[in-house]
C-alpha positions as CSV (number, residue, x, y, z in Angstrom):
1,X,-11.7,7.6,-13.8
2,X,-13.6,6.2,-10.5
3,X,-14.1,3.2,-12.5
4,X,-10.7,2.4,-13.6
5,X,-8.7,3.7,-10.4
6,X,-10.7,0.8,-8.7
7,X,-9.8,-2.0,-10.9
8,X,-5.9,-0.7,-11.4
9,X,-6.4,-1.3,-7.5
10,X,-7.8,-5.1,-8.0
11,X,-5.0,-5.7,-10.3
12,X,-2.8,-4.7,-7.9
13,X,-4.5,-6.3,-4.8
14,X,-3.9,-9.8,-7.1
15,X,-0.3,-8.6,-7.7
16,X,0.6,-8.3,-3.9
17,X,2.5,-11.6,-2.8
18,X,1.3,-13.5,0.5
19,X,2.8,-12.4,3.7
20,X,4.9,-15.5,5.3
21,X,2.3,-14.6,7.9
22,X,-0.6,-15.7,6.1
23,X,-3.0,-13.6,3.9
24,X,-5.2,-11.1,5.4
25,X,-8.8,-11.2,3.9
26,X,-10.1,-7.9,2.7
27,X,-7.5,-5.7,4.6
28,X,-4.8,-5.0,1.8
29,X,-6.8,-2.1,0.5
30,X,-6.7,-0.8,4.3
31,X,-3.3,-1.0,4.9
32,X,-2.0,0.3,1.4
33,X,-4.3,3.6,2.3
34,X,-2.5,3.9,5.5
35,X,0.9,3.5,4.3
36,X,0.0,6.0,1.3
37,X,-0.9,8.5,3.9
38,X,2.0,7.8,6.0
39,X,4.4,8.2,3.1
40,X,2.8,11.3,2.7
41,X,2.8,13.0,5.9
42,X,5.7,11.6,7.8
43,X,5.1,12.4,11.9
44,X,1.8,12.2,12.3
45,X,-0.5,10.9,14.4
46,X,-3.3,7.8,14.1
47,X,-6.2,9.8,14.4
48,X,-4.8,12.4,11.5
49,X,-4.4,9.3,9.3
50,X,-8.3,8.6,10.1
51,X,-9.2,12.1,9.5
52,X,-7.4,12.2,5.9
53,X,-8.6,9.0,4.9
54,X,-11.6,8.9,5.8
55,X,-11.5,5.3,8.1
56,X,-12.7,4.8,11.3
57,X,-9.2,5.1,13.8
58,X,-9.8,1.6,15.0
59,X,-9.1,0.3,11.5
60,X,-6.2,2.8,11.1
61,X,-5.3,1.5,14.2
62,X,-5.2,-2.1,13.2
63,X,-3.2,-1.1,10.2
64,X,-0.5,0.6,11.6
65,X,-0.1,-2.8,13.8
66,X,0.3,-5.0,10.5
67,X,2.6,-2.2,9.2
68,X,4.5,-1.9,11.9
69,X,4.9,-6.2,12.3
70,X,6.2,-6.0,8.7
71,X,8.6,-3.4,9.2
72,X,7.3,-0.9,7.5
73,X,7.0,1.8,9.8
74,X,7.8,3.0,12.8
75,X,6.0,4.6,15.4
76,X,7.4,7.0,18.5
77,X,5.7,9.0,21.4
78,X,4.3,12.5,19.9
79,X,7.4,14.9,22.1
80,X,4.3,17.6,22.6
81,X,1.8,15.1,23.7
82,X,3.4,11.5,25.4
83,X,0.2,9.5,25.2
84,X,-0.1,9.9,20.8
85,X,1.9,8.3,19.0
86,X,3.9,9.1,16.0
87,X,3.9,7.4,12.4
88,X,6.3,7.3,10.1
89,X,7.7,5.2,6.9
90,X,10.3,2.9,8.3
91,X,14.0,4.0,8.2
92,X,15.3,1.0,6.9
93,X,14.0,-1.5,4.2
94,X,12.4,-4.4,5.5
95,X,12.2,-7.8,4.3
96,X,8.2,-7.4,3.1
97,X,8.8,-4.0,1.5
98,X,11.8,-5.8,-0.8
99,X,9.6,-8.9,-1.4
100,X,6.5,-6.5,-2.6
101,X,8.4,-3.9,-4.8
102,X,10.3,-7.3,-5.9
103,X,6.8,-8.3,-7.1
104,X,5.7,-7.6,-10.8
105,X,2.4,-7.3,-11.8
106,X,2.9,-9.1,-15.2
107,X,0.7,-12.5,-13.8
108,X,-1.9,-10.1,-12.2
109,X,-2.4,-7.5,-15.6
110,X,-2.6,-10.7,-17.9
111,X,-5.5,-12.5,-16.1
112,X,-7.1,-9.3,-16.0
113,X,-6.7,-9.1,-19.4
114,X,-7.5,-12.0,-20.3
115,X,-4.5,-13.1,-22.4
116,X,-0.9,-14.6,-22.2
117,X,0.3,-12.5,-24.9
118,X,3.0,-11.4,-23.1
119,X,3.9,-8.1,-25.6
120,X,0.4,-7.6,-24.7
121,X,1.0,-7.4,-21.1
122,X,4.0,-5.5,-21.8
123,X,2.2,-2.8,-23.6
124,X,-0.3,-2.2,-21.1
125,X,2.8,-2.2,-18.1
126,X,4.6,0.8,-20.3
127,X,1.5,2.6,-20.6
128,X,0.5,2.3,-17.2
129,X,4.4,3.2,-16.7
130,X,4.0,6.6,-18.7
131,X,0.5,7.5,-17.0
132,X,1.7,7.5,-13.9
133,X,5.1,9.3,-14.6
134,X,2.3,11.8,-16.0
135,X,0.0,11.8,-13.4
136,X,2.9,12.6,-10.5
């Protein structure tokens, strides 16, 4: 499971378009973590996110920057404690969050695969589909 969690997470690494910003070497993993946590536990604080993830708070730190320049989320002053700072998911839908769930991951599955067979590639999409449906 190990295993396969890690290259569903390669596959969708390749899948992610470049931000207009450039790309960011070896940091998409980082940042989807984040967010995934953020999404998760809306309110909360940068050194929770380390603690429940598991990353050092400099690099959640650094994260929450890139998410916060792409409009992803938003941050505000903890009300019981004015010197943390608040994360969560950003009320509105911003530009980069369309262009990334506007993304497939058709091009990204078949060089995984190995094929241009694209029933092939549609296969595999509806049965990664129905596992995570399951898996939820």
């Amino acid at each position: 499971m190990f295993l396969l969690g890690r290259t569903l997470m390669k596959i969708g690494e390749a899948a992610m378009p470049v931000p207009r910003n450039g790309p960011h070497k070896g940091t998409t993993r980082l940042v989807l973590t984040v967010l995934s946590d953020v999404v998760g536990h809306p309110d909360t604080a940068i050194g929770e996110i380390a603690g429940r993830t598991g990353l050092p708070q400099s690099q959640v730190s650094t994260a929450v920057a890139r998410l916060k320049e792409a409009g992803s989320i938003e941050t505000a002053p903890d009300p019981a404690d004015r010197r943390r700072q608040l994360v969560r998911q950003a009320r509105r839908r911003s530009k980069r969050v369309a262009e990334v769930r506007g993304t497939t991951i058709d091009a990204a599955l078949a060089k995984a695969l190995g094929t241009d067979d694209i029933a092939e590639v549609v296969e595999v999409v509806e049965l990664l589909e129905t596992l995570a449906a399951r898996l939820r």
